[in-house]
mmCIF file as gemmi writes it, N, C-alpha and C atoms, coordinates in Angstrom:
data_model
loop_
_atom_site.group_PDB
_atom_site.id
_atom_site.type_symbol
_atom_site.label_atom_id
_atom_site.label_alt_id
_atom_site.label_comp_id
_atom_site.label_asym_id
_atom_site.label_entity_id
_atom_site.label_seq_id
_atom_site.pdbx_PDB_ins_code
_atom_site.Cartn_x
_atom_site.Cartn_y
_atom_site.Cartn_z
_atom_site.occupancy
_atom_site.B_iso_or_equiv
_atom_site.pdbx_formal_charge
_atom_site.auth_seq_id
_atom_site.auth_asym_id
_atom_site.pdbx_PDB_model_num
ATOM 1 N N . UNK Axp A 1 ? 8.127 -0.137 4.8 1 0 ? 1 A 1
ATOM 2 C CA . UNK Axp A 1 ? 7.76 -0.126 3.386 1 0 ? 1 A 1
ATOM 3 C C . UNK Axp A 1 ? 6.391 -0.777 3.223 1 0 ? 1 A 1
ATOM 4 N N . UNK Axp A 2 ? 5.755 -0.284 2.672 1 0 ? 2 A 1
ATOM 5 C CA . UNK Axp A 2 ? 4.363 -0.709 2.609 1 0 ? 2 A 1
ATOM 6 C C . UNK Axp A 2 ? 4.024 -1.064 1.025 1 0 ? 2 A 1
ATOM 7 N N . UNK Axp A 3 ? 3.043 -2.62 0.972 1 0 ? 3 A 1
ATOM 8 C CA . UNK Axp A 3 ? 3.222 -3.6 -0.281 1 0 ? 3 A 1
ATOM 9 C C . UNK Axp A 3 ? 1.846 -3.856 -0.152 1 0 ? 3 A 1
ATOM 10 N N . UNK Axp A 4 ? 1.661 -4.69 -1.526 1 0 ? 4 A 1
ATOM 11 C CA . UNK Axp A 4 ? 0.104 -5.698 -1.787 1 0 ? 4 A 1
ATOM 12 C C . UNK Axp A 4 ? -0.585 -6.169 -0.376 1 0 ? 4 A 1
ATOM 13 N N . UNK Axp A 5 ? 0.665 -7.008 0.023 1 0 ? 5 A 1
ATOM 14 C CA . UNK Axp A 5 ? 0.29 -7.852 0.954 1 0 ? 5 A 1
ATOM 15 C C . UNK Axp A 5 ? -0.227 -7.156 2.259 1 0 ? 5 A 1
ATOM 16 N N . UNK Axp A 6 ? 0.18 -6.092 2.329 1 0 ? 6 A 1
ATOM 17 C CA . UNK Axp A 6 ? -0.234 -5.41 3.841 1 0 ? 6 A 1
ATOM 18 C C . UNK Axp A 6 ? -1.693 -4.696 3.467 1 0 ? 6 A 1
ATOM 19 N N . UNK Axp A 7 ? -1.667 -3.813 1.722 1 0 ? 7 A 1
ATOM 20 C CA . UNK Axp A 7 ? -2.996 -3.774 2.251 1 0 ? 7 A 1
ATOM 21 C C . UNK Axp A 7 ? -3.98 -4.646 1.669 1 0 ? 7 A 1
ATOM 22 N N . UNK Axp A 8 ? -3.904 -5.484 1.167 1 0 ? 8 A 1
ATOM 23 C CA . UNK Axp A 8 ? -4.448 -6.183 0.641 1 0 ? 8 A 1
ATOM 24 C C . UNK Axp A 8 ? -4.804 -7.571 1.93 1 0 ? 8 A 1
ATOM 25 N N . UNK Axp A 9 ? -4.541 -8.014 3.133 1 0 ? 9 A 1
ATOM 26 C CA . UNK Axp A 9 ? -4.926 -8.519 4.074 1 0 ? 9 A 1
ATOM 27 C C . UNK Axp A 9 ? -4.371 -7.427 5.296 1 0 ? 9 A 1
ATOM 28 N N . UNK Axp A 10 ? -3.476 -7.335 5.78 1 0 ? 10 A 1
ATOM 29 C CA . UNK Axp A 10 ? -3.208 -7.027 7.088 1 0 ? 10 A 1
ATOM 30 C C . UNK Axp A 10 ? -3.703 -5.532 7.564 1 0 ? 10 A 1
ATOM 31 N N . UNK Axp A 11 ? -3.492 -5.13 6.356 1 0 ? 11 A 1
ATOM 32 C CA . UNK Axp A 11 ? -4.371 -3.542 7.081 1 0 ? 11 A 1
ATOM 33 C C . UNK Axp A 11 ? -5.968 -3.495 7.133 1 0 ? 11 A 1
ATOM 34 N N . UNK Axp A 12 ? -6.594 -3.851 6.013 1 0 ? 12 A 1
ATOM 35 C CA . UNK Axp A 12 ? -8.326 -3.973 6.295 1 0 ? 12 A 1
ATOM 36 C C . UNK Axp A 12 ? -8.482 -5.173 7.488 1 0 ? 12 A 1
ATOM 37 N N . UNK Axp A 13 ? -7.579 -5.882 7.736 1 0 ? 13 A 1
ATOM 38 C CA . UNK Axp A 13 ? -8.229 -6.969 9.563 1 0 ? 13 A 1
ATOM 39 C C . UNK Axp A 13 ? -8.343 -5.531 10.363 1 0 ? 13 A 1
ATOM 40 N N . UNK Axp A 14 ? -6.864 -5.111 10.373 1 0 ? 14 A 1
ATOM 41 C CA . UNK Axp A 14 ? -6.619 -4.511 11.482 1 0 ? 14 A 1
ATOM 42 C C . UNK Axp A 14 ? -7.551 -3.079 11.776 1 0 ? 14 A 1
ATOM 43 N N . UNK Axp A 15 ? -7.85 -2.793 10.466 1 0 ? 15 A 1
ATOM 44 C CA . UNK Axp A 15 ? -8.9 -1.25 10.654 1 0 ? 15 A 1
ATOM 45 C C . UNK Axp A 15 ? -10.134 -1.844 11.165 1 0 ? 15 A 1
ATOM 46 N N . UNK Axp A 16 ? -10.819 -3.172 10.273 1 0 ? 16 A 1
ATOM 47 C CA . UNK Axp A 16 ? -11.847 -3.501 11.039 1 0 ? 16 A 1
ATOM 48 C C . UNK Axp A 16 ? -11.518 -3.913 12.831 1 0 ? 16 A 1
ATOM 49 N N . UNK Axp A 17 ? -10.655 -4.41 13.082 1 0 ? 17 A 1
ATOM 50 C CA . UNK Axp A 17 ? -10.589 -4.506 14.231 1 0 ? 17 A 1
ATOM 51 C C . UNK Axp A 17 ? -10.639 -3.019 14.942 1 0 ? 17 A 1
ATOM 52 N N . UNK Axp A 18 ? -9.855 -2.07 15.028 1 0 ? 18 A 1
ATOM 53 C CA . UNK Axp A 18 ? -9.473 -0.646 15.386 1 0 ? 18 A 1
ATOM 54 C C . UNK Axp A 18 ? -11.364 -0.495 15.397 1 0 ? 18 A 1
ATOM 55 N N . UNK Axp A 19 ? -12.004 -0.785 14.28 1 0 ? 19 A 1
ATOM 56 C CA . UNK Axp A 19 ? -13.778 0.148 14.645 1 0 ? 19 A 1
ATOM 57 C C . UNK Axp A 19 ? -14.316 -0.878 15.056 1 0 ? 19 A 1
ATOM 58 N N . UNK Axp A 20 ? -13.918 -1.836 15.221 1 0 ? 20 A 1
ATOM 59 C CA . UNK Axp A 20 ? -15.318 -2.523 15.986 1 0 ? 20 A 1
ATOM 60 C C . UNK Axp A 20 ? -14.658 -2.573 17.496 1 0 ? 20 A 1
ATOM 61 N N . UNK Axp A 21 ? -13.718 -3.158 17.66 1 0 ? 21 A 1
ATOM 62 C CA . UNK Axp A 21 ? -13.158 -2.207 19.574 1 0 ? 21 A 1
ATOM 63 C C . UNK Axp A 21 ? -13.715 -0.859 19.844 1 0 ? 21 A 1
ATOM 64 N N . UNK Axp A 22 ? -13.639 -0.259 19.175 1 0 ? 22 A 1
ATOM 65 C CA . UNK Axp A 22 ? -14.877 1.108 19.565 1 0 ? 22 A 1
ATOM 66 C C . UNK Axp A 22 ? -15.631 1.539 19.037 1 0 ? 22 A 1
ATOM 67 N N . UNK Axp A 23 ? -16.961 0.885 18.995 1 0 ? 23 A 1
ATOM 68 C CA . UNK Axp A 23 ? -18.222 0.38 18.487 1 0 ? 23 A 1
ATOM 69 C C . UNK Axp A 23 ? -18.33 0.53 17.111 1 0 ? 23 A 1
ATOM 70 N N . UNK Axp A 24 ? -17.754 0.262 16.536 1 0 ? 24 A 1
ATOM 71 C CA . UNK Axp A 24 ? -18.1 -0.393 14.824 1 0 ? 24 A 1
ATOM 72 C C . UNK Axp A 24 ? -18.061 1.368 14.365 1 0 ? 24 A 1
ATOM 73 N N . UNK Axp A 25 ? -17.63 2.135 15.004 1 0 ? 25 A 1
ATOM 74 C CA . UNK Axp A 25 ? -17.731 3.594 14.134 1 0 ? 25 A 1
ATOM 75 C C . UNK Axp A 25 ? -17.214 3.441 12.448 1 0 ? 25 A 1
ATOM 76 N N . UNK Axp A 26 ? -17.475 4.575 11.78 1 0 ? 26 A 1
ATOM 77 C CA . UNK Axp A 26 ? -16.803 4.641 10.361 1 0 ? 26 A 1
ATOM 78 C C . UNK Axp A 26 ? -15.529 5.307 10.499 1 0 ? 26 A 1
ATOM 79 N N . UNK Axp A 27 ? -14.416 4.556 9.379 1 0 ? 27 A 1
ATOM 80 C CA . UNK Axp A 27 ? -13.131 4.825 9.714 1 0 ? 27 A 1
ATOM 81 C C . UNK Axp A 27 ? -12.974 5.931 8.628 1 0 ? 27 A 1
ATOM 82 N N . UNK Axp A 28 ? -11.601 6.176 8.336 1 0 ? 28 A 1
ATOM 83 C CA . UNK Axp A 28 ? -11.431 7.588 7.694 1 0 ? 28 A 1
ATOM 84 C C . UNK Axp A 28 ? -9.922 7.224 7.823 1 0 ? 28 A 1
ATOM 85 N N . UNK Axp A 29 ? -9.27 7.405 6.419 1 0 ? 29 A 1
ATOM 86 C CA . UNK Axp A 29 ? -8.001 6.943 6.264 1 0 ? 29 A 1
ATOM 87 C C . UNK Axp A 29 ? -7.306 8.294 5.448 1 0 ? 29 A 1
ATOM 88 N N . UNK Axp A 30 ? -6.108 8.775 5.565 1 0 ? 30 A 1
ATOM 89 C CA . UNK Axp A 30 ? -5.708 9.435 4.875 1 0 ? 30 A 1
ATOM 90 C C . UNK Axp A 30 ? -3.94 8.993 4.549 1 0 ? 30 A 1
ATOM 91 N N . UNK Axp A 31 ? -4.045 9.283 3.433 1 0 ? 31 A 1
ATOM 92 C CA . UNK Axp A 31 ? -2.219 8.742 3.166 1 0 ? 31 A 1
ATOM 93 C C . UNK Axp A 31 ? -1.405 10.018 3.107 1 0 ? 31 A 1
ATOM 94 N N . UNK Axp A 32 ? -0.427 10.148 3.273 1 0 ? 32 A 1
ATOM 95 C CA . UNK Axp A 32 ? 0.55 10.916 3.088 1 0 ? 32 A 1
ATOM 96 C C . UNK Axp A 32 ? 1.24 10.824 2.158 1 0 ? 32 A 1
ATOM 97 N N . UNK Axp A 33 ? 1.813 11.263 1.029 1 0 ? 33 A 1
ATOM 98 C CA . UNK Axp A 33 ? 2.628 11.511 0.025 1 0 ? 33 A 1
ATOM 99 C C . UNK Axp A 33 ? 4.31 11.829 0.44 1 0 ? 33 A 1
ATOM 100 N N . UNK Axp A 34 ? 5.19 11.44 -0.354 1 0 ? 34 A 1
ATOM 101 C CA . UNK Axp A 34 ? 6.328 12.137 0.122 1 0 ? 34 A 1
ATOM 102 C C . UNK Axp A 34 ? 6.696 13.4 0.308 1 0 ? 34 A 1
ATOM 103 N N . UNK Axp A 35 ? 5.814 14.22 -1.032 1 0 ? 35 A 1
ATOM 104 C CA . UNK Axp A 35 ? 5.791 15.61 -1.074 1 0 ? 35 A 1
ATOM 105 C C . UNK Axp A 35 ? 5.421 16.137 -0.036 1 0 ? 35 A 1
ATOM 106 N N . UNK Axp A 36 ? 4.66 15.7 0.866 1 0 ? 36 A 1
ATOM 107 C CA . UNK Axp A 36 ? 4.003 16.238 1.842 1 0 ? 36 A 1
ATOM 108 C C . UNK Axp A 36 ? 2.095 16.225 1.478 1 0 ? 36 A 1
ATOM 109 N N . UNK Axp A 37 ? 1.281 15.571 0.304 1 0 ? 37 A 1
ATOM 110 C CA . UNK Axp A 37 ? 0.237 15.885 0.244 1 0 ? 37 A 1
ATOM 111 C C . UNK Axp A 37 ? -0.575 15.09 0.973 1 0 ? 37 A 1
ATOM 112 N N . UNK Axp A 38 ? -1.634 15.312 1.332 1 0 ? 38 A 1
ATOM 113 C CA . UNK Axp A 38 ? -2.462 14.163 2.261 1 0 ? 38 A 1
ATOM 114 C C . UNK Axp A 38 ? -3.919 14.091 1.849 1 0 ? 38 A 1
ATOM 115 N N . UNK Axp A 39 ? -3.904 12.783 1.253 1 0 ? 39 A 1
ATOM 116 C CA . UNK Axp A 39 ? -5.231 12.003 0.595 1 0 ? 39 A 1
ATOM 117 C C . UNK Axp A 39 ? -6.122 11.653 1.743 1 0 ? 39 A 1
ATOM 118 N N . UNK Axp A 40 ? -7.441 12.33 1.571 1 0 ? 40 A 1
ATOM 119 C CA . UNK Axp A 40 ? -8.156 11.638 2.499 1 0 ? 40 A 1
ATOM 120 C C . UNK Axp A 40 ? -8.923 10.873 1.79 1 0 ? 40 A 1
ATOM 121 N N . UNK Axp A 41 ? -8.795 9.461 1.617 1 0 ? 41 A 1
ATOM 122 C CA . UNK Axp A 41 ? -9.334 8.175 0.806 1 0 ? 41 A 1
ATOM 123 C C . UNK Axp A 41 ? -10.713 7.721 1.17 1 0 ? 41 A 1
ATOM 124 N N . UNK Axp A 42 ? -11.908 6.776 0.104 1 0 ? 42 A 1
ATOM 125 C CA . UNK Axp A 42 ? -12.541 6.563 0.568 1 0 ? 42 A 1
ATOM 126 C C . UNK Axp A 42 ? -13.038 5.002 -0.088 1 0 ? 42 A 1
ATOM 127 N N . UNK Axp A 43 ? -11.482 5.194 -1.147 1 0 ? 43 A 1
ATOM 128 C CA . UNK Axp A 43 ? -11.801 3.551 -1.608 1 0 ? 43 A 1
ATOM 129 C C . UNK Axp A 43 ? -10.323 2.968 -1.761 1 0 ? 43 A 1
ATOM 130 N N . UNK Axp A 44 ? -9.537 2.223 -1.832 1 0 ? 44 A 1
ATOM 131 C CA . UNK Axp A 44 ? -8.636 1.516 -2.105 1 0 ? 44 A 1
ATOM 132 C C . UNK Axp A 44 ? -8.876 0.695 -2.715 1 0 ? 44 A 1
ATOM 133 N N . UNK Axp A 45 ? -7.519 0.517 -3.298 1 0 ? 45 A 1
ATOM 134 C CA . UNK Axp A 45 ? -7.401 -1.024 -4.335 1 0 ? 45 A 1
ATOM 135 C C . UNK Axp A 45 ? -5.833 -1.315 -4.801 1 0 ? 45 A 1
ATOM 136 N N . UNK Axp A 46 ? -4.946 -2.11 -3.659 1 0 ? 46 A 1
ATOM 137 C CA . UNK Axp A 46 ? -3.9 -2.557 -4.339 1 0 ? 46 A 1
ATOM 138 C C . UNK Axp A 46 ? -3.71 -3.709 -5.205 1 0 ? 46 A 1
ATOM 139 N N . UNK Axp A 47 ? -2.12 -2.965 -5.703 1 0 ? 47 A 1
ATOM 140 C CA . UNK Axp A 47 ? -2.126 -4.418 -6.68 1 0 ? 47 A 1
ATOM 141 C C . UNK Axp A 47 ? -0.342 -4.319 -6.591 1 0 ? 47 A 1
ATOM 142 N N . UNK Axp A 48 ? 0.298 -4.961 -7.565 1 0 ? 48 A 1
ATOM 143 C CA . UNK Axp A 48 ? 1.468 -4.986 -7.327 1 0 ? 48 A 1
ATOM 144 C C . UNK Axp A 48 ? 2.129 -4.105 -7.403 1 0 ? 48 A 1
ATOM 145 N N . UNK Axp A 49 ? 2.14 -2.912 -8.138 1 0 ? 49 A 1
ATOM 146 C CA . UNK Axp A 49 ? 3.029 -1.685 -8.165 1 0 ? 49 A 1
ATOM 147 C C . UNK Axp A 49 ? 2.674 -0.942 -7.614 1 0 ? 49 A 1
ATOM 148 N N . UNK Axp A 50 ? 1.057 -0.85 -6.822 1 0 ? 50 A 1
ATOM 149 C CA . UNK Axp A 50 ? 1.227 0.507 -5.973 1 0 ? 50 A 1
ATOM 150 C C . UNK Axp A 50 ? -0.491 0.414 -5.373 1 0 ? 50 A 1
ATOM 151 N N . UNK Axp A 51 ? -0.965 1.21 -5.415 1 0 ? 51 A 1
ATOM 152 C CA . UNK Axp A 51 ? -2.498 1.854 -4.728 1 0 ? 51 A 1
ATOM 153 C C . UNK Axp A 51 ? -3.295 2.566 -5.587 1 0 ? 51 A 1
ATOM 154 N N . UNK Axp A 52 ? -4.184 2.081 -5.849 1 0 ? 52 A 1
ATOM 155 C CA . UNK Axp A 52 ? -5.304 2.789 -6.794 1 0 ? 52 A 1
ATOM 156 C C . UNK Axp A 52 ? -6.1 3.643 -5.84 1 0 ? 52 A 1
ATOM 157 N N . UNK Axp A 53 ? -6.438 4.932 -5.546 1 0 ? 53 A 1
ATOM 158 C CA . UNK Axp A 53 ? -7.108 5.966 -4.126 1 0 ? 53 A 1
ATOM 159 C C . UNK Axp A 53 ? -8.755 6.607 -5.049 1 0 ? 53 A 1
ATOM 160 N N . UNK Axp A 54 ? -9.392 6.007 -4.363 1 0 ? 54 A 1
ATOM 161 C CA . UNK Axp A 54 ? -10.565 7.475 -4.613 1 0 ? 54 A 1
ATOM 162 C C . UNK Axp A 54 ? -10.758 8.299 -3.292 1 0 ? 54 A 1
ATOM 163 N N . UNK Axp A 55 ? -10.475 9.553 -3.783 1 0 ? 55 A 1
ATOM 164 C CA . UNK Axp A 55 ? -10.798 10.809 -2.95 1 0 ? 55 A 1
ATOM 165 C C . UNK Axp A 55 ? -12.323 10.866 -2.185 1 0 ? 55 A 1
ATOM 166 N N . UNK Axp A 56 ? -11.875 11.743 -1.323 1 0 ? 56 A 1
ATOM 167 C CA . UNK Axp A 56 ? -12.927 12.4 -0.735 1 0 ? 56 A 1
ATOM 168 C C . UNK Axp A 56 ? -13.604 13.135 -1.824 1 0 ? 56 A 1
ATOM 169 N N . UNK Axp A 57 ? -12.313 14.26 -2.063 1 0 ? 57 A 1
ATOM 170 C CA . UNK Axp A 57 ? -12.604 15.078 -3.361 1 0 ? 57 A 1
ATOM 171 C C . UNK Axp A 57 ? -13.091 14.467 -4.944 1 0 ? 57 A 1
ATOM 172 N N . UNK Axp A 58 ? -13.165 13.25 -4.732 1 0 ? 58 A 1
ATOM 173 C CA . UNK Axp A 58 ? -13.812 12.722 -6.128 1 0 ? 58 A 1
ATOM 174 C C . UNK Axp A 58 ? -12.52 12.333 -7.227 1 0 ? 58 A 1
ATOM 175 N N . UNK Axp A 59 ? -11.797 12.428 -6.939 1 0 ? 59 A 1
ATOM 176 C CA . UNK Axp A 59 ? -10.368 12.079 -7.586 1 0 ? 59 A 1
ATOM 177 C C . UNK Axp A 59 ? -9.916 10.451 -7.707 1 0 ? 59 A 1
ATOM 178 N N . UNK Axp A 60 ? -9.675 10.353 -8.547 1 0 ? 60 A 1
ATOM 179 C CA . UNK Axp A 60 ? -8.761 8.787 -8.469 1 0 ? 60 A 1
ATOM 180 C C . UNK Axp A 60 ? -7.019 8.725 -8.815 1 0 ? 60 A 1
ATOM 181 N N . UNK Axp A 61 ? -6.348 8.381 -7.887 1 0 ? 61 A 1
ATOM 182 C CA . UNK Axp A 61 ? -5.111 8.351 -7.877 1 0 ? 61 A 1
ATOM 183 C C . UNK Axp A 61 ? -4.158 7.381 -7.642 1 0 ? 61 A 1
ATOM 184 N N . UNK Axp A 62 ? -3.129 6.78 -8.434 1 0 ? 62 A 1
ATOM 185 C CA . UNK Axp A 62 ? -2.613 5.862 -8.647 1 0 ? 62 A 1
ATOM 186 C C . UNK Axp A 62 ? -1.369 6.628 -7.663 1 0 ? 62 A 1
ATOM 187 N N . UNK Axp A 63 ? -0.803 5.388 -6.354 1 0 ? 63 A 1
ATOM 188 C CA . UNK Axp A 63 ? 0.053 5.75 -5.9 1 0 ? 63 A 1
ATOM 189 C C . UNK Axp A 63 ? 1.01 4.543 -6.075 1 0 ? 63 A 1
ATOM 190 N N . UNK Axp A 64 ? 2.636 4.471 -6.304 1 0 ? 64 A 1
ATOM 191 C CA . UNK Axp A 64 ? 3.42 3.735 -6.102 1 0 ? 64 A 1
ATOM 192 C C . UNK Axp A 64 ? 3.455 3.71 -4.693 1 0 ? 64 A 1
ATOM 193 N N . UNK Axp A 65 ? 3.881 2.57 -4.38 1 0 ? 65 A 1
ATOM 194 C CA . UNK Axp A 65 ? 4.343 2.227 -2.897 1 0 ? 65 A 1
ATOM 195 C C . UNK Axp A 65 ? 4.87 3.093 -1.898 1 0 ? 65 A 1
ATOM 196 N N . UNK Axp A 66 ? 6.212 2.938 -2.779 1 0 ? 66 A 1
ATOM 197 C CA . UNK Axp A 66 ? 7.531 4.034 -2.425 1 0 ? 66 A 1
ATOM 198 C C . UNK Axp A 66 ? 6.908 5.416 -1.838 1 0 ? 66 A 1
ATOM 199 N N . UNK Axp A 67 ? 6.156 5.846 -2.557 1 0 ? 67 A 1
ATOM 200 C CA . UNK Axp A 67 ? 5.72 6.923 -2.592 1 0 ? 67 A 1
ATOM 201 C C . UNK Axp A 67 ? 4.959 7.393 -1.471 1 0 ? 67 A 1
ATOM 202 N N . UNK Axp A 68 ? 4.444 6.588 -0.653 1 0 ? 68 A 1
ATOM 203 C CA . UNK Axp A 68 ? 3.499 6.482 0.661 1 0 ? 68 A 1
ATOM 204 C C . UNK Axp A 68 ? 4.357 6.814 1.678 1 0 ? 68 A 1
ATOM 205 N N . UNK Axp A 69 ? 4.426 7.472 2.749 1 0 ? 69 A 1
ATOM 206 C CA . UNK Axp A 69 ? 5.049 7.7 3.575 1 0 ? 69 A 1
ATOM 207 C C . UNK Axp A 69 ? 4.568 7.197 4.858 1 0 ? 69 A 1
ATOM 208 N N . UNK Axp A 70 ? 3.274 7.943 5.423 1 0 ? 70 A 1
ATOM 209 C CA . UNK Axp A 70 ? 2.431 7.591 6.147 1 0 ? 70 A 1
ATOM 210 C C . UNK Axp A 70 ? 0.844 7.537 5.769 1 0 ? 70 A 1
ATOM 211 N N . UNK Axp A 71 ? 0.44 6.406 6.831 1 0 ? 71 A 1
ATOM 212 C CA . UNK Axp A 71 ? -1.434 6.221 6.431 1 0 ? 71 A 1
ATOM 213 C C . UNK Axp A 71 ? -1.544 6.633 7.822 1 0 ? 71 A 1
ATOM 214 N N . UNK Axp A 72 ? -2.784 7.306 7.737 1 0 ? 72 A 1
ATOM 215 C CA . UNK Axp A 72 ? -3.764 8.047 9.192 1 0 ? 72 A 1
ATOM 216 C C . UNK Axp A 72 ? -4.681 7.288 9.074 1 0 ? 72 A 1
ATOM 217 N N . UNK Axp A 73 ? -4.94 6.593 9.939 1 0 ? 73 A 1
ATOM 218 C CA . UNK Axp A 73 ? -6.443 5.929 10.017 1 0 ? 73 A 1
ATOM 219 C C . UNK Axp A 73 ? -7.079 6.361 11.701 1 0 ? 73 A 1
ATOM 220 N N . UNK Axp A 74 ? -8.441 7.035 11.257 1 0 ? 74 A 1
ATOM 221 C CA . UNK Axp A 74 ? -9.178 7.184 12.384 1 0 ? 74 A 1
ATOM 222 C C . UNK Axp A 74 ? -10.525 7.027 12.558 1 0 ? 74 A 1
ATOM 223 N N . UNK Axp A 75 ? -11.147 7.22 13.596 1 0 ? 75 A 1
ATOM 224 C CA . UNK Axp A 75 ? -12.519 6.805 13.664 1 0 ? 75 A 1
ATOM 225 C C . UNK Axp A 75 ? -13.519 8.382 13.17 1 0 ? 75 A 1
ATOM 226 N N . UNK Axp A 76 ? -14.612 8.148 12.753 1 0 ? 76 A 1
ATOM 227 C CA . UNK Axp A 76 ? -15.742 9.519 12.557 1 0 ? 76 A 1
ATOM 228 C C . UNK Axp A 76 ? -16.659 9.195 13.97 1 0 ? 76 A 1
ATOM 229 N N . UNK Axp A 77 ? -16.851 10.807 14.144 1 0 ? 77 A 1
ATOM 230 C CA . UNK Axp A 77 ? -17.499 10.184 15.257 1 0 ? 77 A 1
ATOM 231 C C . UNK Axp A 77 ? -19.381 10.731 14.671 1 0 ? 77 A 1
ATOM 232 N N . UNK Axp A 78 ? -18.854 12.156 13.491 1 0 ? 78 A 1
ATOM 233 C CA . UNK Axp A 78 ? -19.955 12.707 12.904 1 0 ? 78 A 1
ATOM 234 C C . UNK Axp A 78 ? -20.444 11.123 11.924 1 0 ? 78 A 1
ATOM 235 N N . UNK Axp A 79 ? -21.649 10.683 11.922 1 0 ? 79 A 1
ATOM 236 C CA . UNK Axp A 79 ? -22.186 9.741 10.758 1 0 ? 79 A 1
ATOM 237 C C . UNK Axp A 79 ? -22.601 10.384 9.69 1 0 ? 79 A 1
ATOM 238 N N . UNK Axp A 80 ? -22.796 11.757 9.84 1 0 ? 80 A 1
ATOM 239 C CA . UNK Axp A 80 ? -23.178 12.198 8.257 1 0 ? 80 A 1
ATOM 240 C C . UNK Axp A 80 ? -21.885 12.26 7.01 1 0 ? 80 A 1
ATOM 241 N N . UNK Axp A 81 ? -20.918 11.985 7.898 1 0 ? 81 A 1
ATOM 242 C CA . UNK Axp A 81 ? -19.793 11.932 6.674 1 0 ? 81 A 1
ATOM 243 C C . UNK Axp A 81 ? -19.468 10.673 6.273 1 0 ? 81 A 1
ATOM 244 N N . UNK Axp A 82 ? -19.2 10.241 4.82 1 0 ? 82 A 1
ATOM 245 C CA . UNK Axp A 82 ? -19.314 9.205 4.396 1 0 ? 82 A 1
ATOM 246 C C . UNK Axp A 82 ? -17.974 8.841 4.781 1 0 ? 82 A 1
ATOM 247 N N . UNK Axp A 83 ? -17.834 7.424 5.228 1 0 ? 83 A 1
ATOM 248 C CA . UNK Axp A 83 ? -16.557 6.987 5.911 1 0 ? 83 A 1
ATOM 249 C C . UNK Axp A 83 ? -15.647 6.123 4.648 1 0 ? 83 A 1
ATOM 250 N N . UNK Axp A 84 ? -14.722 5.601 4.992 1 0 ? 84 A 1
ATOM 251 C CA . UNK Axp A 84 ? -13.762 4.842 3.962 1 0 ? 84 A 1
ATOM 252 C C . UNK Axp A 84 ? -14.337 3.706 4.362 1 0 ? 84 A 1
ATOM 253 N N . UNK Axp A 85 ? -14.369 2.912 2.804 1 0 ? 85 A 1
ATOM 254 C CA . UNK Axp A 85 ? -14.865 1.975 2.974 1 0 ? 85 A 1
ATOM 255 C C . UNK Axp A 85 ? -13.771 0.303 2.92 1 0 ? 85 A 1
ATOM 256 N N . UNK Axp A 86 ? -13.96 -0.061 3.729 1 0 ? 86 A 1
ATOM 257 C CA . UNK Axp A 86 ? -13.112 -1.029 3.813 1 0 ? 86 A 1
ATOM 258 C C . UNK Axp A 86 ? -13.429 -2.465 3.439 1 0 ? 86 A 1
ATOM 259 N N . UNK Axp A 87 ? -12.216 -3.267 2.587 1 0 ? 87 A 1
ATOM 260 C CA . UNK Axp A 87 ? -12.339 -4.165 1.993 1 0 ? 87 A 1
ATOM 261 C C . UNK Axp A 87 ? -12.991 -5.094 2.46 1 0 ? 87 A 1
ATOM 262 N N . UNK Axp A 88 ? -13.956 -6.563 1.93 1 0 ? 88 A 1
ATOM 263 C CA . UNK Axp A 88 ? -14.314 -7.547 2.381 1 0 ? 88 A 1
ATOM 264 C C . UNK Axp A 88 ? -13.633 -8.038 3.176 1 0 ? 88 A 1
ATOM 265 N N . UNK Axp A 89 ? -13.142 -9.257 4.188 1 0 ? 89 A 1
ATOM 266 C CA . UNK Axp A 89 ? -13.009 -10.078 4.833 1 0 ? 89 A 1
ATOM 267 C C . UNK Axp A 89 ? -12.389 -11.436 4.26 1 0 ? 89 A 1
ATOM 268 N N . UNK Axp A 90 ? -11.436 -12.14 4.71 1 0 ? 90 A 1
ATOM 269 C CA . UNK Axp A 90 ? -11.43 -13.158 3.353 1 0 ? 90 A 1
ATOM 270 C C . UNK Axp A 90 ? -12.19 -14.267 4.308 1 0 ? 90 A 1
């Protein structure tokens, strides 16, 4: 089950860790929906009831928790595509 707390610290350590182990590339996250739809994200912002998403496609989408199934996180290896941008550091 995925909450505040994971992405709000434990997942932005761990993505920055994942790109800088193989050279600081830009990451690229996509969520999965229950329906089956798949967000390819390029901003996040949790809070307590769920995930605020901006699209690739320019979209902003409020996800409940529940509702997340799976996150894809991978590296770009093209730099002309703008990568997801990941939260500060605390």
């Amino acid at each position: 089950m995925f909450d505040e707390s994971f992405f709000g610290k434990e997942f932005p350590k761990r993505a920055r860790e994942f790109s800088r182990d193989r050279g600081g590339l830009g990451v690229r996250l996509e969520f999965v929906t229950r329906e089956g739809e798949r967000l390819d994200v390029l901003e996040l912002k949790s809070s307590g009831d769920g995930v605020r998403l901006v699209t690739r496609d320019e979209r902003l989408v409020f996800l409940p928790y529940d509702e997340i199934t799976h996150v894809d996180i991978s590296l770009l290896r093209d730099h002309r595509v703008e990568s997801f941008e990941l939260p500060a550091g605390e």
